[in-house]
C-alpha positions as CSV (number, residue, x, y, z in Angstrom):
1,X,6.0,28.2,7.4
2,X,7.6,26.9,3.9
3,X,7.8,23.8,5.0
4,X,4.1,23.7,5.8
5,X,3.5,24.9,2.1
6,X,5.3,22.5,1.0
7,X,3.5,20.1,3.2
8,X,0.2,21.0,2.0
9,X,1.3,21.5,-2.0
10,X,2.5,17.7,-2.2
11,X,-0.7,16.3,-0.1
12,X,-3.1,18.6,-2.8
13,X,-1.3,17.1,-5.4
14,X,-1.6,13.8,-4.7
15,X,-5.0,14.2,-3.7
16,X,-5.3,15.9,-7.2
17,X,-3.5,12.1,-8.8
18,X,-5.8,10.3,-7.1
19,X,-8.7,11.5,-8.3
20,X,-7.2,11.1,-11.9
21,X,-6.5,7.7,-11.4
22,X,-9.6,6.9,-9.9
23,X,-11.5,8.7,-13.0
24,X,-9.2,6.5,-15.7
25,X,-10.3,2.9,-13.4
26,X,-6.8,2.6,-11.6
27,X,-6.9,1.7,-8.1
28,X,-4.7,1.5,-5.0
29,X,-4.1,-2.3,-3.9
30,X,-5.3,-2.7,-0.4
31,X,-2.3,-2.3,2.1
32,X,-2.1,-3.7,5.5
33,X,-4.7,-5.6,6.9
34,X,-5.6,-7.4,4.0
35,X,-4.9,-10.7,2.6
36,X,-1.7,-10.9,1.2
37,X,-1.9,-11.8,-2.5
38,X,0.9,-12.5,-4.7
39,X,-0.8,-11.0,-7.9
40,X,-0.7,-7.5,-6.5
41,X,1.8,-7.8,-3.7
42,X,5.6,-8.1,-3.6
43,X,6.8,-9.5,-0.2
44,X,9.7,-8.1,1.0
45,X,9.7,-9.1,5.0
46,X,8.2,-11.1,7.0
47,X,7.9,-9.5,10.6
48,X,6.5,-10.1,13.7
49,X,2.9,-8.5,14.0
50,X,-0.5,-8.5,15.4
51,X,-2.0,-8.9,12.1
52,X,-3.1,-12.7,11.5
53,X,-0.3,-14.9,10.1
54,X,0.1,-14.3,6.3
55,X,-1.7,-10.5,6.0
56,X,0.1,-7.6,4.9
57,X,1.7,-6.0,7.8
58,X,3.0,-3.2,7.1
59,X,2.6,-1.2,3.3
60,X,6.2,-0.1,2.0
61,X,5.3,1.5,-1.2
62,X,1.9,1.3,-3.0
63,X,0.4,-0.6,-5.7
64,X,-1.7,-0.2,-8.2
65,X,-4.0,-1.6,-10.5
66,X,-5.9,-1.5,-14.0
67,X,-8.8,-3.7,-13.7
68,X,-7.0,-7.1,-13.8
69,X,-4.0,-6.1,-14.7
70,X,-1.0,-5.5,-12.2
71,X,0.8,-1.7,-13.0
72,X,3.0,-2.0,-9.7
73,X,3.3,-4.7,-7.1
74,X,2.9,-2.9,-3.7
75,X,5.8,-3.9,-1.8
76,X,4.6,-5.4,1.8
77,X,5.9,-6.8,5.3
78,X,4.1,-9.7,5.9
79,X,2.9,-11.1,9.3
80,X,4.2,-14.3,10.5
81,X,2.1,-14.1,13.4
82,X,2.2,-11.9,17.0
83,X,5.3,-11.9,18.5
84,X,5.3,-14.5,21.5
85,X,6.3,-13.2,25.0
């Protein structure tokens, strides 16, 4: 039952830092899926995955930015491709 708390206390609060952001123009930088760019994202691994050679994989922590600036680099796994079999 704490633990649930807890749960939902951290997820209102960063629902709660979101909306700030959003209201002060900062935004998340697309995660996986999307094209990797090396203006907003830090590559840290390149891995094996369905995702089209060169996207973002997998998100390891997020970015964020301030119209064009960079305030953090999200930290990605890119794809190099599906894994052959």
């Amino acid at each position: 039952e704490n633990a649930k708390n807890l749960l939902e206390g951290i997820e209102l609060t960063q629902k709660e830092l979101m909306s700030v952001f959003a209201r002060h123009g900062i935004k998340v930088v697309p995660g996986k899926g999307s094209k990797f760019d090396p203006n907003v994202h830090q590559a840290v691994a390149q891995i094996p995955s369905e995702e089209a050679k060169g996207d973002v994989a997998e998100l390891l922590q997020t970015g964020f930015t301030l119209g064009d600036r960079t305030l953090r680099a999200a930290m990605v796994a890119v794809s190099n491709g599906p894994e052959k079999s």
